[in-house]
N, C-alpha and C positions, 0 to 999 in steps of 0.2 A: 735732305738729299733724297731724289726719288728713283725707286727699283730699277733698276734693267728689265724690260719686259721677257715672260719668260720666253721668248721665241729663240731657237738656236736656227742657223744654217751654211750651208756648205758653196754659198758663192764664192769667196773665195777659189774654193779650190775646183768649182766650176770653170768659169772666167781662167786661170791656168791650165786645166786640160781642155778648153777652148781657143787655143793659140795664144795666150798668156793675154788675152781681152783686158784693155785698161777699165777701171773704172768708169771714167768718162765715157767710155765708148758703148758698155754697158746701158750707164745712163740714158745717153743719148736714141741708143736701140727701144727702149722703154718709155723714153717721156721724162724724165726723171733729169734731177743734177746729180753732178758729182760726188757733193757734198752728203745727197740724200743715199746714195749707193756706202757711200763711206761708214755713217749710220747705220746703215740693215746691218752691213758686215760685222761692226765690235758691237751687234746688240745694244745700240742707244736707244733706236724705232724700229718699228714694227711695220712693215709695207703696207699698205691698204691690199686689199684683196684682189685688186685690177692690176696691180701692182706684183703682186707675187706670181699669179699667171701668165703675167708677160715673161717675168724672168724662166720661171718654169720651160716656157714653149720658145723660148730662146735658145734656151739649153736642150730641149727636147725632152726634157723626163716631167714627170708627176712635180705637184707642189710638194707632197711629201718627201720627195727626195731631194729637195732644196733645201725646205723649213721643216722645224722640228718643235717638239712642247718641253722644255726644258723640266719643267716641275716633275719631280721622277717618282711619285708615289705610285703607287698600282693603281692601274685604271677599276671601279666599281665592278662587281660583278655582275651582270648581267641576270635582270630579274630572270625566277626560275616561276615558270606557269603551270600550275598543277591542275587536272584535270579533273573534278571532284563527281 
């Protein structure tokens, strides 16, 4: 069986406070099938990149406020450069 990628996102509930936008229509606005919108949404695939900033600029906000990185560990911290 293979993973779910870890991408999360909030079309769904985009497409609803966008006048309850079907799927398809979605799709359609983007290039994309129905079938492939259906995917991004329950986390099966992962959009290609041209793919996520259509949806993004559809909706009018950032990528990041679409898609998310599910994997919850703390991000690294951030080399510290000392001045010697």
């Amino acid at each position: 069986m293979s993973r779910r990628p870890p991408i999360t996102n909030r079309i769904r509930e985009l497409r609803e406070q966008h006048g309850q936008m079907s799927q398809a229509a979605l799709g359609e606005a983007i290039g994309v099938t129905r079938q492939t919108i259906i995917a991004i949404e329950q986390g099966r695939y992962s959009p290609s990149l041209e793919s996520a900033f259509r949806i993004a600029r559809l909706f009018g906000v950032g990528v990041e406020d679409v898609f998310g990185w599910a994997d919850e560990r703390p991000a690294a911290s951030p080399p510290v450069w000392k001045r010697e």
